[in-house]
C-alpha positions in Angstrom: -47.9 -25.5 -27.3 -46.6 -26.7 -30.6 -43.6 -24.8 -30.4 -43.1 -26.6 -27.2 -43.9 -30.4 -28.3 -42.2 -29.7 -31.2 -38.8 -28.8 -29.1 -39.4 -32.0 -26.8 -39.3 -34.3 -29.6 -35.9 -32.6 -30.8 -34.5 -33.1 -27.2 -35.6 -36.7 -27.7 -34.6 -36.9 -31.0 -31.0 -35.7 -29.8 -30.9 -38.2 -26.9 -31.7 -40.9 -29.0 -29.1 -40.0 -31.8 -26.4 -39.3 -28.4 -27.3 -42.5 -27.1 -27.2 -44.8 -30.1 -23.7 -43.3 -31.2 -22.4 -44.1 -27.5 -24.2 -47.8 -27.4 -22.2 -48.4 -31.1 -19.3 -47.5 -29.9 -19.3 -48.9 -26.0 -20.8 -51.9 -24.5 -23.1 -50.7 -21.9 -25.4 -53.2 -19.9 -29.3 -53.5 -20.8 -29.8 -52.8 -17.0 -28.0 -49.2 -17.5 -30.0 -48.2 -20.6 -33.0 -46.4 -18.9 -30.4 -44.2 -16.7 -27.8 -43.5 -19.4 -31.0 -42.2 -21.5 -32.2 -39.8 -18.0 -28.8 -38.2 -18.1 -28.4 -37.6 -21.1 -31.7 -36.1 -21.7 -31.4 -34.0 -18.8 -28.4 -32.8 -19.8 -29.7 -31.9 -23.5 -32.5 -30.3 -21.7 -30.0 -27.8 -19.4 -28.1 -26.8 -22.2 -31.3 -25.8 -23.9 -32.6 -24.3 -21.0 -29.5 -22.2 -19.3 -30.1 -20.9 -15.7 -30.7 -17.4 -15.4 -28.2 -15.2 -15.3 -28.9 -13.3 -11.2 -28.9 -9.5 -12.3 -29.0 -8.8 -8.5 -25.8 -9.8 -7.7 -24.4 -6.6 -5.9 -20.8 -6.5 -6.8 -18.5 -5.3 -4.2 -15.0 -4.4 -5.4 -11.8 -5.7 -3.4 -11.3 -1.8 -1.8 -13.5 1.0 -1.8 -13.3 3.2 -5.1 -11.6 6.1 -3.3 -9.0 4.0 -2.3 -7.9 2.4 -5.4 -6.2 5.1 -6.5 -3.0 6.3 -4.8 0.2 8.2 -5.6 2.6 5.3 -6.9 0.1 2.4 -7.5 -3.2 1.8 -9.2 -5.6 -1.1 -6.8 -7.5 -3.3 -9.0 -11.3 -3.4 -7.7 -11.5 -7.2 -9.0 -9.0 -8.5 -7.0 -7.1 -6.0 -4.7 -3.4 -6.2 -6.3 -1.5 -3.4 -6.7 -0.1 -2.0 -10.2 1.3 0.7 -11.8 -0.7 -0.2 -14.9 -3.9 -1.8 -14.8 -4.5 -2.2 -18.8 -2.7 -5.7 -19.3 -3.8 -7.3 -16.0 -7.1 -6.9 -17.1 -6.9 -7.9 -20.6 -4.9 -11.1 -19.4 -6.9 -12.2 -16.2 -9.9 -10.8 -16.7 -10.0 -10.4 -20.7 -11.2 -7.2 -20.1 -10.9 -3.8 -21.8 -10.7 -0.3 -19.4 -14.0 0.7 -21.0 -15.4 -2.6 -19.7 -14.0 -2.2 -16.3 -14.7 1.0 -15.8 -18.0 0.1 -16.8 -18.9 -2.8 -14.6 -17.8 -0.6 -11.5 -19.6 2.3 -12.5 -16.4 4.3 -12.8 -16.4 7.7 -14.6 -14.2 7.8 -18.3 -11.3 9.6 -16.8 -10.8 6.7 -13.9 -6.7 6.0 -14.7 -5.4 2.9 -15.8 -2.3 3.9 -14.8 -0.6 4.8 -11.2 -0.2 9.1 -11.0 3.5 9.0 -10.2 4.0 6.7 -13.3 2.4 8.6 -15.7 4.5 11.8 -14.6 7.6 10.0 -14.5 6.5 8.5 -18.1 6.0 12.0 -18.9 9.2 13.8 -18.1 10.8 11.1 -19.5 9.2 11.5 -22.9 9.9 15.6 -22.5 13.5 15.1 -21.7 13.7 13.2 -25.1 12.6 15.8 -26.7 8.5 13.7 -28.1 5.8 15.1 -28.9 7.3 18.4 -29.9 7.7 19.4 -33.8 11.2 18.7 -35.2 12.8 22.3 -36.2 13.1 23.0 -40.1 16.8 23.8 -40.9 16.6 27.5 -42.0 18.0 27.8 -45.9 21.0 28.4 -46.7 21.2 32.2 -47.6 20.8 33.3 -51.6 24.0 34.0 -52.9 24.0 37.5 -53.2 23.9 38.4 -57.1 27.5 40.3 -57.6 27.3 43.4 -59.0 30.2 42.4 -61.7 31.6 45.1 -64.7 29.4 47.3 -66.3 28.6 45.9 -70.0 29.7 48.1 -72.9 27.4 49.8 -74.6 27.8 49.5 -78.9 28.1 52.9 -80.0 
């Protein structure tokens, strides 16, 4: 119960310190006073008190999960577009990460953020240029071979 009073009088407290600053600073009419106070307390009071965040809300994506992935396009559950790359669309609208996504939606950890046919043609492009293989070592050039030159005299 203390802990209660004790939080009551600082949502008082506030209001009257809110209220004061606003009377300073604008003229407001005597008749106003007692409903300027209400609001402002029960506004103090909401943002102490936040509604409770409905756990049961069943989400239901824009198309079926099955669906959401075809050959040349990736669906976005959130909203129903249609990408070849889901990544950035979700960190700009959403300002979400794929772990996030995926998680919200219950998606497993190889879901693709990307549209099939993009990756492969990502991928042959990347072959054809020759990434992701090891560069080859020029081979050294050959020892000269050691001559066989004249015979030294022997000092007799």
């Amino acid at each position: 119960m203390t802990e209660q009073s004790s939080s009551t009088t600082d949502f008082l407290g506030l209001t009257a310190d809110v209220v004061a600053a606003f009377v300073g600073n604008n003229s407001v009419p005597a008749s106003e006073l007692p409903e300027l106070i209400a609001k402002v307390h029960g506004a103090l009071l909401r943002l102490g008190n936040p509604a409770p965040v409905v756990a049961d809300e069943v989400l239901k994506p824009a198309v079926s999960i099955k669906k959401s992935v075809t050959p040349e396009y990736i669906i976005c559950l959130e909203d129903g577009l249609k990408f070849k790359s889901l990544k950035r669309h979700l960190r700009t609208k959403y300002n979400m990460t794929p772990e996030e996504y995926r998680a919200k939606w219950g998606l497993p950890n190889d879901y693709p953020m990307v549209a099939p046919s993009y990756a492969a043609a990502r991928s042959n492009l990347a072959k054809k240029m020759g990434l992701g293989q090891q560069r080859k070592k020029p081979t050294p050039p050959p020892a000269p071979a050691k001559g066989r030159g004249r015979a030294k005299k022997v000092a007799a």
